[in-house]
C-alpha positions as CSV (number, residue, x, y, z in Angstrom):
1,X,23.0,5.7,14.7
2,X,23.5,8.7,12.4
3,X,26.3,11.2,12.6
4,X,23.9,14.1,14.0
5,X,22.5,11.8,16.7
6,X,26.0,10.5,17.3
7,X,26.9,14.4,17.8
8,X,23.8,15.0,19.6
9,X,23.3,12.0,21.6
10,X,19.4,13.2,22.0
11,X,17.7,12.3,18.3
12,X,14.9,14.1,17.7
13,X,11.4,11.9,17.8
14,X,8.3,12.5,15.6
15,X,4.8,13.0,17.1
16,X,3.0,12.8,14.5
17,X,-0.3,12.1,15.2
18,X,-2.8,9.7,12.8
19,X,-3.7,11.5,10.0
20,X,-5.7,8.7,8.6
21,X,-9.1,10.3,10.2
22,X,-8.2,13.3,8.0
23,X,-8.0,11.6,5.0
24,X,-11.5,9.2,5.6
25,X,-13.3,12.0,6.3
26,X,-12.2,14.3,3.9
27,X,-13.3,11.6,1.2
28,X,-16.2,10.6,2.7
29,X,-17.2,14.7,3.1
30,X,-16.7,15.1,-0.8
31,X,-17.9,11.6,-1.7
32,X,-21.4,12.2,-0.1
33,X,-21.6,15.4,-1.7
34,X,-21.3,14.3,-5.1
35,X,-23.4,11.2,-4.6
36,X,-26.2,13.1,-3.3
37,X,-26.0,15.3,-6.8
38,X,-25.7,12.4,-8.6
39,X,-29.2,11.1,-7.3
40,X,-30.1,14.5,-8.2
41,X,-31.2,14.9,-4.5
42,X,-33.1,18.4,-4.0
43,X,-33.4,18.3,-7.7
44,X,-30.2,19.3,-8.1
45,X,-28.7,18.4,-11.5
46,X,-25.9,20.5,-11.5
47,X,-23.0,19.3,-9.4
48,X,-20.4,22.2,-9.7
49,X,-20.8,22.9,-6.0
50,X,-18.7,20.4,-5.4
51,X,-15.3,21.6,-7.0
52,X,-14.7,23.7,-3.9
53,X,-15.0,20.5,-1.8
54,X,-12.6,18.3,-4.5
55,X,-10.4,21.2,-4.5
56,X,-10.2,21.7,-0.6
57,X,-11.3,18.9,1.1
58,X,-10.9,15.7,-0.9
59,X,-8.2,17.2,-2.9
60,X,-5.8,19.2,-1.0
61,X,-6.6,17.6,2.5
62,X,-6.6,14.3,1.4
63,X,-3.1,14.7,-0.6
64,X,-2.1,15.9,2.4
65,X,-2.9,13.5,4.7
66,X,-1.1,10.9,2.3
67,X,2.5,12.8,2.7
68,X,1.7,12.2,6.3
69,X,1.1,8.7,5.9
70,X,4.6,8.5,4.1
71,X,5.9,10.0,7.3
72,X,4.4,7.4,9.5
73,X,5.6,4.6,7.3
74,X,2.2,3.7,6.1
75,X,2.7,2.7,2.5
76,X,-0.7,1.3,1.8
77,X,-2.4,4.2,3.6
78,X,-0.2,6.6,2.2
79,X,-0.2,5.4,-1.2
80,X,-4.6,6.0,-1.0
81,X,-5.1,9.2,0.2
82,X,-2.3,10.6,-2.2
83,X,-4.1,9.6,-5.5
84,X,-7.6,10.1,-4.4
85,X,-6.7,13.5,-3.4
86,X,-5.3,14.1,-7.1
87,X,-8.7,12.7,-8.3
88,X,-10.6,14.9,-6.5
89,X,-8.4,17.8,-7.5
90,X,-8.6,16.4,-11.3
91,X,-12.3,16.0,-11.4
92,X,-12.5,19.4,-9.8
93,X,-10.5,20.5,-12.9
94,X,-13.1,18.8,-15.0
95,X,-16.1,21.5,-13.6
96,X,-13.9,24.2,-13.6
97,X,-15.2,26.3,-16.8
98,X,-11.6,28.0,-17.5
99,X,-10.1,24.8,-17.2
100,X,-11.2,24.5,-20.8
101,X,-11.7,20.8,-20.7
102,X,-15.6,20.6,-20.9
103,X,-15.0,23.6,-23.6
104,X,-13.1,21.3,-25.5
105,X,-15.9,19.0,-26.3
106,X,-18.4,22.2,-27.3
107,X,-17.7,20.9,-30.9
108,X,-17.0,17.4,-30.5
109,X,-19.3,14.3,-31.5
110,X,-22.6,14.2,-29.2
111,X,-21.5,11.9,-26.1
112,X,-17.6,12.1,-26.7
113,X,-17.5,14.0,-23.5
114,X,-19.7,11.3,-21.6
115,X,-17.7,8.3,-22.9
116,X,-14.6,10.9,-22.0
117,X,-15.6,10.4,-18.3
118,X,-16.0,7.0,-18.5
119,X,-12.9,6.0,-19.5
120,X,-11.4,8.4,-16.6
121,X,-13.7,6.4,-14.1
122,X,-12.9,3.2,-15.7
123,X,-9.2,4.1,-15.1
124,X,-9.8,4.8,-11.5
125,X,-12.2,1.6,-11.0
126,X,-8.8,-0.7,-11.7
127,X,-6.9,2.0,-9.1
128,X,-9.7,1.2,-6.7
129,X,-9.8,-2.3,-7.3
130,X,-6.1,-2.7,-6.6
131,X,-6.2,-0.9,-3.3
132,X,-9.6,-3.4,-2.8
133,X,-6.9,-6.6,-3.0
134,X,-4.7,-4.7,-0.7
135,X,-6.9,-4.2,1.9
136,X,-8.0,-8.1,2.4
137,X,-5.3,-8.6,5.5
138,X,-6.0,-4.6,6.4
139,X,-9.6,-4.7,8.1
140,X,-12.4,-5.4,7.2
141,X,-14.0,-1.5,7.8
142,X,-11.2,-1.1,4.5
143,X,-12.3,-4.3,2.6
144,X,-15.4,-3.2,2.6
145,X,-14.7,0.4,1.6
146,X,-12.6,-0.2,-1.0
147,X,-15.6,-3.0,-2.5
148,X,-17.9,-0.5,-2.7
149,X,-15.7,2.2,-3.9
150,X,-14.5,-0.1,-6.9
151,X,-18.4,-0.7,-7.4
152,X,-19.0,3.3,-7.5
153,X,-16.7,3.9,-9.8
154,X,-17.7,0.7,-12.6
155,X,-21.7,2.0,-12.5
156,X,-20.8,5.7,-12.7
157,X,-18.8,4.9,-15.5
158,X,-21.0,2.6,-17.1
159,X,-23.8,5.3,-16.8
160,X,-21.6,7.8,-18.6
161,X,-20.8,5.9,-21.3
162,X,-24.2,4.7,-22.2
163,X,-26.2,7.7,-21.4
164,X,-28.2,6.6,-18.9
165,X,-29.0,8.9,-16.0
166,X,-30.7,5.9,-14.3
167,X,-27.6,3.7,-14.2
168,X,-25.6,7.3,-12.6
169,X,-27.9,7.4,-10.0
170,X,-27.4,4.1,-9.0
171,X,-23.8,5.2,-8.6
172,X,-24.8,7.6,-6.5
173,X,-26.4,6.0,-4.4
174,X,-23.4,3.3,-4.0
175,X,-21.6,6.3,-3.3
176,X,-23.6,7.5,-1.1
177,X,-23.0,4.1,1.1
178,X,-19.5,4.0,0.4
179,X,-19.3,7.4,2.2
180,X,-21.2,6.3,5.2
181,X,-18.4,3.5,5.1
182,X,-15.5,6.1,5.1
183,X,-17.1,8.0,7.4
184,X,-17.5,4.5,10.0
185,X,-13.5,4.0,9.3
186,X,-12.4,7.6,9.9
187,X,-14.3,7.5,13.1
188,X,-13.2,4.2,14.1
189,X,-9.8,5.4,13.3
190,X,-9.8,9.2,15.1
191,X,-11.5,7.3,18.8
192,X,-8.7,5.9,21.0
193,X,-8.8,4.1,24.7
194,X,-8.6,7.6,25.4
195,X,-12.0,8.6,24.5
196,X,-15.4,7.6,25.9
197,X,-15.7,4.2,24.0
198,X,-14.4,3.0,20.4
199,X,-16.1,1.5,17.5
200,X,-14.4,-1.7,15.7
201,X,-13.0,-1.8,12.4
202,X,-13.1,-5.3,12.1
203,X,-9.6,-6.6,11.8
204,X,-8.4,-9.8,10.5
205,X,-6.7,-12.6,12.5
206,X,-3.1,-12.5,12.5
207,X,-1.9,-14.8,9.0
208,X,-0.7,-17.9,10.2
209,X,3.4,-18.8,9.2
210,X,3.8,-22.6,10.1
């Protein structure tokens, strides 16, 4: 017991609520929105419609749902939404045009810029991969996420660096289902035995210790 609670003798509790439905669907929101850009859906080509969504949503919501997974004592959980809200607020910083970082590259070697983003995806394909191994004993709603999420990021990058709007749409389209997925475990997350029904998220019997 601490000296305040000792002095006190009523320690103040946390109610906190889950903020992991916060974070799923704030990536999902921002993932689905890029994705369908990416498969140029509409026509659209142009994806810079999505900074205020990496910015807002999956940036500064996300990031914020992380702290409040620290809080909670959710490492793994905590740990997730906390860097994919900095790389929505990084690729956000990407589009922005007086962030000077597309500028940069107005003089630069024809597809610098292009094998630029695929070495930033590439980096976050082994981020996504590790959170893919630490969601094996987490559920399988996660396992799942993070599989397609780690597939996402290899094609987009792999599109990028060999110039081939094809291959990017394919990542989209992964994208696109890895949203859905997000969207499934945010859901599945948010509904309690208070609410009408619940959907499952697939957990994994307990790890046996004889």
């Amino acid at each position: 017991m601490s000296d305040i609670e000792k002095i006190d003798h009523h320690p103040r509790r946390s109610r906190l609520g889950n903020p992991g439905p916060l974070g799923l669907f704030s990536f999902a929101s921002t993932t689905l929105v890029l994705s369908l850009y990416n498969v140029h859906a509409r026509h659209i080509a142009v994806p810079n419609v999505v900074v205020g969504m990496a910015l807002f949503c999956g940036g500064l919501a996300q990031f914020l749902a992380g702290m409040w997974e620290f809080a909670t004592g959710n490492t793994f959980g905590a740990t997730a939404f906390t860097s994919y809200g900095a790389f929505w607020l990084s690729f956000a910083t990407l589009l922005i045009p007086n962030s000077g970082v597309a500028s940069a590259y107005a003089n630069a070697k024809p597809g610098m810029e292009d094998d630029a983003i695929g070495i930033f995806l590439i980096s976050w394909m082994i981020v996504t991969f590790l959170f893919f191994l630490g969601s094996l004993r987490k559920s399988l709603g996660l396992t799942a996420l993070f599989f397609f999420l780690t597939l996402t990021f290899m094609v987009l990058a792999i599109g990028n660096m060999m110039k081939k709007t094809d291959i990017v749409k394919g990542g989209g389209y992964l994208g696109i289902v890895t949203a859905l997925i997000a969207y499934y475990c945010g859901l599945s997350e948010m509904l309690t035995s208070d609410d009408l029904f619940t959907i499952p998220l697939g957990k994994y019997p307990p790890r046996r210790t004889d």
